[in-house]
Each structure stands twice: as C-alpha cells, then as structure tokens.
C-alpha positions in Angstrom: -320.1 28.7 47.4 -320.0 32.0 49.3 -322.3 34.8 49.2 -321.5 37.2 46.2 -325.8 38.2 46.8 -324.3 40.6 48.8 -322.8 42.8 46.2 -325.6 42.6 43.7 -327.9 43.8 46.1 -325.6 46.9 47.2 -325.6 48.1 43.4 -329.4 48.2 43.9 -328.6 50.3 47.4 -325.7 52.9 46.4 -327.8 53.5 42.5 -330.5 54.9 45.1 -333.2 52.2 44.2 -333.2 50.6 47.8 -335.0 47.1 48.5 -335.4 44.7 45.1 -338.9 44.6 44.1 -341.3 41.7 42.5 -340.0 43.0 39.2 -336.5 42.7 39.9 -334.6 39.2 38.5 -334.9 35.7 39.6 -333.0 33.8 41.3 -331.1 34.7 44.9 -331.0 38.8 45.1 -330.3 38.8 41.5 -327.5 36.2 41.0 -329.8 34.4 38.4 -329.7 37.4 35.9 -328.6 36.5 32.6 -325.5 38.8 32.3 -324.5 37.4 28.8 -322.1 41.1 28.1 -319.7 39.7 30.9 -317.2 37.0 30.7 -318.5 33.8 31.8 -317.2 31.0 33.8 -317.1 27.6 31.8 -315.3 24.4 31.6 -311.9 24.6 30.4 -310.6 27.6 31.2 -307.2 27.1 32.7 -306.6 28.7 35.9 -303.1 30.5 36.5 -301.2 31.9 39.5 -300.6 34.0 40.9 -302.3 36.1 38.1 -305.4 34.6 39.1 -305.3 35.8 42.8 -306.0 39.5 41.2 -309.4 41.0 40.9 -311.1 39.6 37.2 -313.2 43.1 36.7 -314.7 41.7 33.0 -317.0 39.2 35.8 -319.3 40.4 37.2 -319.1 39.2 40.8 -315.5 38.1 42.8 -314.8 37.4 46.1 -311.7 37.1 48.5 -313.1 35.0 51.5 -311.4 33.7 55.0 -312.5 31.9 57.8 -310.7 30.9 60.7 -311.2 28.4 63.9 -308.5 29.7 66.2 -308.3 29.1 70.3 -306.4 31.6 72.3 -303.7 30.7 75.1 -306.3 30.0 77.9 -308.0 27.3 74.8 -311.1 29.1 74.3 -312.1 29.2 70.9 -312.8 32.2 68.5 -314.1 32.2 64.9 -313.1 34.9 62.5 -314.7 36.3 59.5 -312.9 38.7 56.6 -314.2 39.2 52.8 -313.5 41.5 50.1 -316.4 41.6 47.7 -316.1 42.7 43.8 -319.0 44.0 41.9 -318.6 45.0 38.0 -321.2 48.0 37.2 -320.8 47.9 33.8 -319.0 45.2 31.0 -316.1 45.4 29.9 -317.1 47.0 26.4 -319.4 49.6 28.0 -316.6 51.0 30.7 -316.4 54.7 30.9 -312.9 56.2 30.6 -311.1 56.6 33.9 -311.3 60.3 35.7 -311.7 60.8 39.3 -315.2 60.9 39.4 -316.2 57.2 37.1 -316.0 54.0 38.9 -317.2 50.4 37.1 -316.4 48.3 40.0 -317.8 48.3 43.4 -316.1 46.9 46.5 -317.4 45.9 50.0 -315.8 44.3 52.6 -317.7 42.3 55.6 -315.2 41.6 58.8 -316.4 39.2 62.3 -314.8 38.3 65.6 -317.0 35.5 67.7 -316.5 34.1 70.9 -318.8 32.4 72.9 -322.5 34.1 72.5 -320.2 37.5 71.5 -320.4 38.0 67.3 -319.1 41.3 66.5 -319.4 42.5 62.4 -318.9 45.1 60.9 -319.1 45.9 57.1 -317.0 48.7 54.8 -318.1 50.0 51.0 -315.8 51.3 47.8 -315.9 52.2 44.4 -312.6 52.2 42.1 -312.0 52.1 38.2 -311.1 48.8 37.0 -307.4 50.5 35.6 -306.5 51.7 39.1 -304.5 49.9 41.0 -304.1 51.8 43.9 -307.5 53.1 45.1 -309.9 53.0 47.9 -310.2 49.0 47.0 -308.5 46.5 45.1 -306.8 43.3 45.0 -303.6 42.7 43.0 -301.5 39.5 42.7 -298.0 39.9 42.9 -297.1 41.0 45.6 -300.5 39.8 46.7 -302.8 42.4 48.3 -306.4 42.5 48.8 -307.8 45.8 51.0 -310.1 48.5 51.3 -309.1 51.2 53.5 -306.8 49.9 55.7 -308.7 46.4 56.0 -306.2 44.2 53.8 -304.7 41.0 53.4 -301.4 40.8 51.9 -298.3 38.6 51.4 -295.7 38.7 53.8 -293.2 37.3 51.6 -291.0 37.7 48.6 -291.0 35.4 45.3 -288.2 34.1 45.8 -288.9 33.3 48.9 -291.8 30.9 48.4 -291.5 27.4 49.7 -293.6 25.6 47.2 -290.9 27.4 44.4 -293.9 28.1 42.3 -293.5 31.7 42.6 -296.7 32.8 44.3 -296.5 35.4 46.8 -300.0 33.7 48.1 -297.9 31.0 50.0 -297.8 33.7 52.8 -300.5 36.2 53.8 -300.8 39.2 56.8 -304.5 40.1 57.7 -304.9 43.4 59.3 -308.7 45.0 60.0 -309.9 47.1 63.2 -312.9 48.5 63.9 -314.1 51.0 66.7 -317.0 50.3 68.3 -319.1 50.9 71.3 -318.0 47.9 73.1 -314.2 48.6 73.0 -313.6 47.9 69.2 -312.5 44.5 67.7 -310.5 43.1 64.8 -307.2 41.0 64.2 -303.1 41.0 63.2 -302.4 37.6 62.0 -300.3 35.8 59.7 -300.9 33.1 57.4 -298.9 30.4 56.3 -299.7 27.6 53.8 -299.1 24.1 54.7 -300.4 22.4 51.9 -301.5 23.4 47.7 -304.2 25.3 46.5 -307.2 23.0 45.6 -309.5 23.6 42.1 -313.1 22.5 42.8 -314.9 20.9 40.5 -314.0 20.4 36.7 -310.4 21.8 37.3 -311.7 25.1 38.6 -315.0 25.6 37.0 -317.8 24.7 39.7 -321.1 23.8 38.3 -323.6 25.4 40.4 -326.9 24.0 38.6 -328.2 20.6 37.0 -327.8 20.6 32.9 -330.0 23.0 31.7 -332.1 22.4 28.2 -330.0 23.9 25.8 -328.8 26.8 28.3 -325.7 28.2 30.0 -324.9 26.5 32.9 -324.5 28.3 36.0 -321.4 28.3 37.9 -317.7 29.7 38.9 -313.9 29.3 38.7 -313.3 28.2 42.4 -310.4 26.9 43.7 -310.0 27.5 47.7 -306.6 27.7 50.1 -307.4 24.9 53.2 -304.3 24.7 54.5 -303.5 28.0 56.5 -302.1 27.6 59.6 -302.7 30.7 61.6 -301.5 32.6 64.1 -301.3 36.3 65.6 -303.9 38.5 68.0 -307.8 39.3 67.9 -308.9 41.7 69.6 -312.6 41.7 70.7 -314.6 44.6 73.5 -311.0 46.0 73.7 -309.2 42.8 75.1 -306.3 41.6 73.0 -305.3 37.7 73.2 -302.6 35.7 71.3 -304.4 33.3 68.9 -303.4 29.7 66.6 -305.6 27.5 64.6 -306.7 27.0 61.0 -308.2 29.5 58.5 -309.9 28.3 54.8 -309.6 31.2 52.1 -312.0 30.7 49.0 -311.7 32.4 46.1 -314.7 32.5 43.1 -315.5 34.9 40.2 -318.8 34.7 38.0 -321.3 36.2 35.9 -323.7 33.6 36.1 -323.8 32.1 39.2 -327.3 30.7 39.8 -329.7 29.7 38.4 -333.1 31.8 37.9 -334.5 28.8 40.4 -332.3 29.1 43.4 -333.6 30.9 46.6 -330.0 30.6 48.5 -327.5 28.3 49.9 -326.1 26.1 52.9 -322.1 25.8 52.4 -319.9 23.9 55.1 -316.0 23.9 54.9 -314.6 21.6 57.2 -311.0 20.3 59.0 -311.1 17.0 60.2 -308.7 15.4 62.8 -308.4 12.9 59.8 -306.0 16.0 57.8 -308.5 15.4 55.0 -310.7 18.4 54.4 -314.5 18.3 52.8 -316.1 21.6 51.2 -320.0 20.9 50.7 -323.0 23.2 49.6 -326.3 22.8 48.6 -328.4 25.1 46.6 -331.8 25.4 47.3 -333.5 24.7 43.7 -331.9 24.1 40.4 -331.1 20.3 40.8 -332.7 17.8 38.8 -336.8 17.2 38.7 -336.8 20.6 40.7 -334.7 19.2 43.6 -331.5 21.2 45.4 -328.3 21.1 43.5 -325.1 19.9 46.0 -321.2 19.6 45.3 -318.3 19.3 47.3 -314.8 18.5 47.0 -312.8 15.9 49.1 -309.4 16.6 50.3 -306.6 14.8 51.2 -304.2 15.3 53.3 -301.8 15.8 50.6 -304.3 18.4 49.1 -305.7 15.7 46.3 -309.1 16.7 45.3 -311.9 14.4 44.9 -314.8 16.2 43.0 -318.3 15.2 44.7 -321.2 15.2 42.0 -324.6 15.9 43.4 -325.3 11.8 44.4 -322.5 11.6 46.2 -323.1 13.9 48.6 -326.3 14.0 51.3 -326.8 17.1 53.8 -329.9 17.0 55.8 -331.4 19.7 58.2 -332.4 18.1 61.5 -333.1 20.8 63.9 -333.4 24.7 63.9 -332.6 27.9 65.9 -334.9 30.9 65.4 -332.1 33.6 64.8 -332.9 37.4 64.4 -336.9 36.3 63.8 -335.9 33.8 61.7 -335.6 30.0 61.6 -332.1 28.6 60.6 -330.7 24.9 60.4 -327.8 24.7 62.5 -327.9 20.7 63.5 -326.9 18.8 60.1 -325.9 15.6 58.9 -323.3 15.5 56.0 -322.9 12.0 54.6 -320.5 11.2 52.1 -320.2 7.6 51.5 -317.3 7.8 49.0 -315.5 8.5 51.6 -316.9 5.9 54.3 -318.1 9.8 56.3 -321.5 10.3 58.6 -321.2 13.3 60.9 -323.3 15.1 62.7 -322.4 19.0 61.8 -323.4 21.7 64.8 -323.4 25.2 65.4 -322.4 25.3 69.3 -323.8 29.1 69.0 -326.5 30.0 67.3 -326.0 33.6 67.6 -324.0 34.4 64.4 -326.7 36.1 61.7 -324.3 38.9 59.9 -326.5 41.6 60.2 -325.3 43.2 56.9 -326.5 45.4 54.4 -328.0 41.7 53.2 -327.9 39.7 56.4 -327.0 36.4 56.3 -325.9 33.3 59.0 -322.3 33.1 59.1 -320.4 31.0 61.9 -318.6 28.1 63.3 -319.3 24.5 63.7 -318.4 21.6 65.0 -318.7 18.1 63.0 -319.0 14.8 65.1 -319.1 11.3 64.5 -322.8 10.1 63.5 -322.8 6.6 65.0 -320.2 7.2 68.2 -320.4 11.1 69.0 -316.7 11.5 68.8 -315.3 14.8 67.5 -313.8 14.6 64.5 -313.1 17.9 63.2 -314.4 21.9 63.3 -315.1 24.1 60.4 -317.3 27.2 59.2 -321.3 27.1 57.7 -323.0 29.6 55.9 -326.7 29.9 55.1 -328.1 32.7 52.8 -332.1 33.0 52.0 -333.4 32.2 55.1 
C-alpha cells in the first residue's frame, strides 16, 4: 500500500485549482472517488510479465516504488527512496487524440537519500500521451524502463539472459537519479539484482483494501512487489560519494478505486528479517468492519511463498510518537503476527524523515526487534500518510 494520494492531489495542483476543499471527494485526497469510467482492479484478473511491469494508463493511478536499507564500506547505514507516480486525466473512452500539446497521463517522481538525522528529497513532475512511448515520462516493459527526465530505472540485462528463464528483463534493474542542491547535491548509480521471485499479494494479485461493502465495489489493487533485490553501487549525499550494499523492496500497484470513501490514510511496513522470510503489513485507517481500520499483509518465505494475511491475522499497534514537521507521528510499533509465531517491536531510529512533497508524507527506515528479548531481527521501510 503506497501513496498513489500524491498524484490525485497534483491533478488538483497543475489544473490550477490548488488545495482540495470541503467539497472535494471522500476518502484520503480523493482516492475514495468512485471512478467507475476506468478499469477496475478485481479478483481474477490474471497478472502477466513482463507486460505487466508497463504503465496500465486505462487506471487511474500506478506506481513504480523502491526502497532500500544499504550500509556503506565504513557500515553506516543509508536508506533510499525512488518512485515514479502515474496519474490518468481522463478514461480511456474520453482520450483526446495525440498532438504535441494533449496529455491524458500525468507523471511525478519523488527521490530520498537518508543518513543519520540527514533526509534529502527531492520531487520531479510530467505529462505524456498514453500512445507515446518515448516522452518526458513513461515506463515500458521490455526492455524494462521506468524514468522521467533522466531519473530512470531500467534493466540491465537482455532476455535471454535472465536467470529465472522466464524471460523478464525485470530480473535485473539500473537506478540512476541526481539532483543539485544547495548542500552539494545527492542521488545514486546502483544495480539491482533479484535473488528470489516476484510475490502477488493477496487474492493472486488483487489486494483488498476495504472490509465487504453492502452491495458495493470493493476497494483495492493488483499488487504484487519484488523483495528480493540485492543491491549494490554509490549514493551520493552533500557531495560525498560512498560505495553502498544491502537490500531494496520494489512495489508495484495500479487502481481506480483504491479506498474507500472512509479512509483518512495509511501505515505500511515492508520488512527483511534475519529469518530470509519477509512480512509486508498495512493498515488503513477506516473502512474495516463495525467502522474499525482495515489491515493485510503478506508473509514471505524464504523461497518467495506467499502467505496472504486477512485482517485478524495481523495486529499493529502505535505505542509512542515523534512530533515531526508540527505533527505527531507513530514511529515505535508492535507488529504481531501469530500465524507466524512473530512479536516485534518496529522503530524508526530517526524520526526526521517527513517527505516534504507537494503532499508531504513520513517516509523512512526502521528497525524491527524481538518483543520479548530485544534482539534484532531484521530492518525494513514504514510509511505513514494522513497524519
């Protein structure tokens, strides 16, 4: 579950109408509109690859979104950030023809380099045809490439090359993005390599994102995420350049209903435990049953087996907060999950990571410990929207 709000709320910014209003639709920035002239998510659609790595412009929202927990040579660590955000302007049947000057899609992208109390962001905006495959923006699947400007992640490898012999180019990714900035400028060259399968949340792909409504659509995605990078390559951040490893977590979603009118935001962790299994977890605030939050996850295996969580199988619980840019944000959780015999303590060791964004949001790494004996057991990412 990953913030897609963003884009909604920038159609509302580049149409010139500025901040949303009282009259403007429920649910989180927007994301709770009906938008029944779009294609919807649902239950049984079959996903496909590598066709499905490629932008799906008849939804209305779409994201390409990375994470990374990295330490450089001296074993300090870093925490990275890069998403490429898809916004439909208009359905499919209601597309003006392409010329130079019509666009139906809009694109942003949001980059971040932490270390320590340091959290540099910095965020880039497009507009493209959905016919054109080589604008501004745009994200194609074979050969892979996701980018705007000259922020893009792409594969580094050839079909034939691919070690699961599945023919997807997404076995292998290069992430390039720099930005200038006062401090000396910051950004990353790394390369991505899978070590394990892509993993479909949910019902085979489609994640529920809302309890059964009376008769209605019910919210939700196709969502299927790639845990298994191993990465490696150089950030940059103030103008120093160090030699990085670790893990990354790429999720990929697409919707056109993807709350419900209900929910006010989210809290999503992704996590890598010293285990080798992997747990993705949100909660959204509103929407679950008798007017209580509405949580899923997926278990992991080592081997990449997914174990879908339904909502009462799965407990996350604020227990303290930071007051971050004026606001006050959970980051000291427990995540139980007793299918799985797990209690840990989940912590931000910096607070200071609010993406101060067109639509700011708190975006940053974590560290998950044993409840009961204190003993590490992993790192991951958490993100918090609404607050």
């Amino acid at each position: 579950m990953r913030p897609g709000f963003v884009v909604t709320l920038l159609l509302l910014t580049l149409a010139g109408c500025g901040e949303p209003t009282p009259d403007e639709p429920a649910g989180f920035a927007g994301l709770g509109e009906a938008a029944d002239d779009f294609a919807q998510a649902a239950k049984g659609i079959e996903l496909r690859f590598p066709e499905d790595h490629a932008a799906h412009p008849d939804y209305r929202i779409e994201w390409w979104y990375l994470t990374a927990n990295l330490t450089d040579a001296r074993g300090e660590p870093l925490g990275l950030q890069w998403t490429l955000f898809r916004q439909a302007l208009t359905p499919p049947g209601q597309r003006p023809e392409p010329t130079p000057w019509a666009a139906d899609q809009l694109w942003m992208a949001h980059m971040a380099v932490s270390r320590g109390d340091t959290h540099r962001v910095a965020e880039r905006f497009a507009r493209s045809h959905s016919s054109d495959q080589e604008g501004q923006a745009g994200a194609i699947a074979e050969p892979f490439r996701a980018w705007i400007d000259d922020w893009q992640l792409a594969s580094h490898i050839e079909t034939s090359g691919d070690p699961s012999g599945d023919g997807d180019t997404f076995a292998g990714l290069e992430l390039k993005a720099h930005q200038d900035d006062e401090h000396g400028g910051f950004g990353y060259d790394l390369t991505l390599t899978a070590e394990g399968p892509l993993v479909l949340h949910g019902d085979a792909g489609f994640s529920q994102k809302s309890a059964d409504g009376e008769g209605s659509m019910i919210s939700g995605s196709m969502y299927y995420s790639q845990p298994f990078w191993r990465i490696e390559g150089e950030v940059t951040l103030d103008g120093e350049t160090r030699a990085v490893s670790g893990r990354g977590w790429l999720d990929r979603e697409w919707s056109s209903q993807l709350l419900d009118e209900r929910q006010q935001g989210w809290d999503w962790f992704s996590l890598h435990l010293a285990s080798g299994h992997k747990l993705m977890a949100f909660q959204l605030r509103g929407g679950g049953k008798e007017g209580g939050d509405y949580r899923s996850g997926t278990w992991i295996s080592p081997a990449g087996e997914p174990t879908a969580l339904a909502p009462d199988e799965l407990a996350m619980t604020p227990l303290d907060t930071r007051r971050v840019a004026g606001r006050e944000v959970p980051t000291h959780w427990r995540l139980e999950v007793p299918h799985a015999g797990l209690e840990l303590i989940v912590e931000a060791p910096h607070a200071e990571r609010w993406m101060d964004t067109r639509v700011p949001y708190w975006e940053g790494e974590v560290v998950a410990r044993d409840a009961d004996s204190g003993e590490r057991r992993g790192v991951g990412y958490l993100e918090m929207t609404g607050y």
